[in-house]
C-alpha positions, -999 to +999 in steps of 0.1 A: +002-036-210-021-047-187-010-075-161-029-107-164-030-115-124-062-107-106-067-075-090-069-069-055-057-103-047-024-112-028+003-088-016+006-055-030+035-038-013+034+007-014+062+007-029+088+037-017+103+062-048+143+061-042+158+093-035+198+102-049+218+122-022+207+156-043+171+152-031+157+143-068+143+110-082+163+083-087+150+065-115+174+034-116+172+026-075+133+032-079+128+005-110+150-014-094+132-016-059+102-019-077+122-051-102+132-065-071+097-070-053+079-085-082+110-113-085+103-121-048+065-131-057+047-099-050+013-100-067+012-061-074+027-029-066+013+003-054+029+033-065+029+067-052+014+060-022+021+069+014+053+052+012+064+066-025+061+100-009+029+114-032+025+144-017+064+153-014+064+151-055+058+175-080+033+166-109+057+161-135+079+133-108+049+118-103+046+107-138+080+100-141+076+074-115+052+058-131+064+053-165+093+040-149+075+011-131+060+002-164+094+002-178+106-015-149+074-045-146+047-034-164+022-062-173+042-085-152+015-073-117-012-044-121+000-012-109-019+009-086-013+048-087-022+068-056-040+099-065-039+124-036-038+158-045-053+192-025-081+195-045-108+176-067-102+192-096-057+180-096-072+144-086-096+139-113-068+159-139-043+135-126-063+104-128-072+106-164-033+112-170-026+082-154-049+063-173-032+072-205+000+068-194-003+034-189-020+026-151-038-004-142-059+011-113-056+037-087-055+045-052-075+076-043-072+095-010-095+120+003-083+155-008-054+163+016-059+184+043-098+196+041-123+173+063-154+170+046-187+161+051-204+128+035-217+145+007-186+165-001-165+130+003-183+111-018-183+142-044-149+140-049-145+103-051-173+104-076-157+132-099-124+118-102-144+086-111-162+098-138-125+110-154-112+075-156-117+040-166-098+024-145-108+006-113-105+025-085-098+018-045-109+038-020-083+043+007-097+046+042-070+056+070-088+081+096-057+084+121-036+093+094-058+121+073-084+128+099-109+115+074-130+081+077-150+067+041-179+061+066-211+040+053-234+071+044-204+079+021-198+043+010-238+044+007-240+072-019-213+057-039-228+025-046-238+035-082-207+047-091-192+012-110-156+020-114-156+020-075-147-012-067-123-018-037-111-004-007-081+000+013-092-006+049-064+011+073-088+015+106-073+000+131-103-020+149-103-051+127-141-049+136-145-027+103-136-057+080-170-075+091-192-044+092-187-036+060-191-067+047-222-072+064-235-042+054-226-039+016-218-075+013-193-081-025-200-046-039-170-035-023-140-055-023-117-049+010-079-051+010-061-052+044-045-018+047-026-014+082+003-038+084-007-050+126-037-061+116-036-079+085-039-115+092-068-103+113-082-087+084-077-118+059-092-138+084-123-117+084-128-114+051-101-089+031-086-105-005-052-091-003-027-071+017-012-040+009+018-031+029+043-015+040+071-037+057+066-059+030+098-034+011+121-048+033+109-087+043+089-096+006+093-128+008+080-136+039+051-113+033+040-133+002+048-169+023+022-155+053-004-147+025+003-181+005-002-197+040-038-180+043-051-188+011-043-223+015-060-223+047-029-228+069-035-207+099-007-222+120+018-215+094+006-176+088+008-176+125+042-184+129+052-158+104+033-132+119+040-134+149+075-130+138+070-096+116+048-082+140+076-059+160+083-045+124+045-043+117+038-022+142+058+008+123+032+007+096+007+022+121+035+047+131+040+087+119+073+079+108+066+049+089+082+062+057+113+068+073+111+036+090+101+009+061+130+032+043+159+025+067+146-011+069+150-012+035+183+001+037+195-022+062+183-049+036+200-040+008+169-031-010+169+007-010+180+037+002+165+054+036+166+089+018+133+106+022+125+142+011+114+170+031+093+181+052+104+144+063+141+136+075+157+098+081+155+087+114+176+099+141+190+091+177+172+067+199+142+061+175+169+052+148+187+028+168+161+016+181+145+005+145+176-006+132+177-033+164+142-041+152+153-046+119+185-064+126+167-085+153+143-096+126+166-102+100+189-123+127+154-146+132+134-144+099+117-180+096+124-209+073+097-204+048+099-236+041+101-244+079+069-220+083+045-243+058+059-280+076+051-264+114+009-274+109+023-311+094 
């Protein structure tokens, strides 16, 4: 069932894929992680992204996880599916299956690994459009895969109508406003990198997906309430609290550290699968004092809206 909220508006948390102490999926913890969020307000989920550990899944997981966020909330937000896969032809095979298993949109990725040219870019984004439907958002995050959606690509994909959004992870905020000066409302742009997301809803972006919003969801959706009303002071306030934990997002280890936040939380486990491994020595401690400092001075929502009064 398809959720009646607007897409590509509000928070959107990547939502993690819960892990029991055997190393294989666990169903129950991952519905309810994914339960848990939508209660607190979020306006969608992303599944299978960075955070849900895509590429650490086989194929058959990967569906798995999704039916069980339709069983879990389906209808209630639109899901988004990440689809990043090695090559063109696994994206545009696992896009369609997507689609008839019951996703509201997807996430697509650059094929993993390979660093294309324009042309070759744009080919694959195209191709796995043509096997789906559903709307699609491009995700553009060069530090992390060595690849940037650049405007020659973004240029030759202008026909292709199913491409609607992207996911806009650079981290010079200055790519919010050339974008939309250059290709104005064909593409809607999401805030993609959790540091610089008020900066990138002040320029222009409709929404937020992110990462640290797993472990503090509520305030998440109070900062974004506070932009759309046009309360500045109040998204300030909040920000400026989050950003210490904010700054993991943009980190190599943000999996394992949104995952132990969430732990320390009570809204997940910090289980990962290999290659990755939990957190360990000084860098553990020294997130768990980020996320035990922030949890010591999280704001007064209702404190947060009255500081512009």
């Amino acid at each position: 069932m398809v959720s009646q909220k607007t897409l590509w508006t509000g928070v959107y948390p990547a939502a993690t894929t819960q892990f029991a102490t055997d190393g294989s999926i666990d169903i129950d913890a991952t519905q309810r992680g994914f339960a848990a969020l939508v209660d607190d307000g979020v306006d969608g989920l992303i599944l299978l992204g960075t955070c849900g550990e895509n590429n650490s899944l086989d194929a058959d997981e990967k569906r798995a996880v999704l039916r069980a966020g339709i069983e879990a909330v389906g209808g209630r937000v639109p899901l988004v599916v990440g689809v990043s896969e090695f090559t063109t032809r696994r994206a545009a095979q696992f896009a369609r299956e997507v689609e008839d298993i019951g996703a509201d949109a997807l996430m697509l990725l650059p094929a993993m690994v390979y660093v294309p040219t324009a042309n070759e870019l744009a080919t694959h984004f195209r191709t796995v459009a043509e096997n789906t439907s559903l709307p699609i958002m491009l995700y553009n995050n060069p530090p992390a895969y060595r690849v940037s959606v650049d405007f020659p690509t973004l240029e030759l994909l202008r026909p292709v109508e199913n491409i609607v959004a992207i996911k806009e992870s650079a981290p010079d905020p200055r790519r919010f406003t050339d974008v939309i000066n250059r290709f104005g409302d064909r593409y809607t742009v999401m805030a993609g990198l959790d540091d610089v997301a008020l900066e990138g809803m002040l320029l222009g972006a409709s929404g937020w997906v992110s990462g640290l919003t797993s472990a503090f969801p509520q305030e998440s959706v109070a900062l974004i309430a506070a932009v759309y009303r046009g309360d500045w002071e109040a998204a300030r306030h909040i920000y400026r609290w989050f950003m210490p934990l904010l700054h993991l997002d943009a980190e190599h280890d943000l999996v394992q550290s949104i995952k132990l936040a969430e732990q320390i939380m009570g809204r997940g486990s910090e289980r990962v699968r290999l290659p990755r491994l939990p957190l360990e020595g000084a860098r553990r401690a020294e997130v768990i004092a980020m996320v035990e400092q922030c949890a010591a001075t999280r704001p007064s929502l209702a404190a947060a809206e009255a500081v512009a009064a």
